[in-house]
C-alpha positions in Angstrom: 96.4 72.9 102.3 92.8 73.9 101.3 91.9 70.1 100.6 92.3 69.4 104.7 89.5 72.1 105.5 87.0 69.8 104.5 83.0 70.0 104.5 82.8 71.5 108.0 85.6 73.9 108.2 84.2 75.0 104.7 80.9 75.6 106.8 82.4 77.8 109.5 84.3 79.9 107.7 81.0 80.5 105.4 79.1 81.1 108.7 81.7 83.2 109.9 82.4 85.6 106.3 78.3 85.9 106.4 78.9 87.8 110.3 81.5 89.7 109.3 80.4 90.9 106.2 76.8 90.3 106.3 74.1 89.4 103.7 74.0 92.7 101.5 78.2 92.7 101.3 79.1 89.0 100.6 77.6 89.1 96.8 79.6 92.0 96.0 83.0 90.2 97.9 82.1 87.3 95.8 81.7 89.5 92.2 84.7 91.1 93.1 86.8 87.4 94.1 85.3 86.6 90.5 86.4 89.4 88.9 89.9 88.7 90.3 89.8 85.8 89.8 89.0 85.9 86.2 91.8 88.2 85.2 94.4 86.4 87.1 93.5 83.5 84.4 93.5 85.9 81.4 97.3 87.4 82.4 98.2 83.4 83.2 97.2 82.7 79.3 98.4 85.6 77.4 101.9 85.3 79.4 101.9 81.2 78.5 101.2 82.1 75.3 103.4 85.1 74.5 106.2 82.5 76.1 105.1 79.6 74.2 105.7 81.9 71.2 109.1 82.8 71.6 110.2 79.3 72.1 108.4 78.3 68.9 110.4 81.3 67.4 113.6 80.0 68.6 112.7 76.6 67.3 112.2 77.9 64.6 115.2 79.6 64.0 117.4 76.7 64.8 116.2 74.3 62.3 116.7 76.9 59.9 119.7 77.2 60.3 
């Protein structure tokens, strides 16, 4: 969806965040996107990790056996 905006939609909506928000707002929007950004990777990894764990566990326990 995002890959048909392209170079000049990208542009407007730029533009258009800059007037809404204005110059002294948009760094803090973008620190906070960051931010957000950030720990939605962080939960992504522990959860693929805590699941990858239990199905090495159960692995585990069937060869075991």
């Amino acid at each position: 969806m995002l890959s048909n905006i392209g170079v000049p939609g990208l542009i407007l909506i730029l533009v258009l965040a800059l007037i809404i928000f204005g110059p002294k707002k948009l760094p803090e929007i973008g620190r906070a996107f960051g931010q957000t950004l950030r720990e939605f990777k962080k939960s992504t990894r522990e959860l693929t990790s805590d699941v990858m764990e239990e199905f090495e566990d159960d692995q585990n326990k069937k060869t075991v056996k």
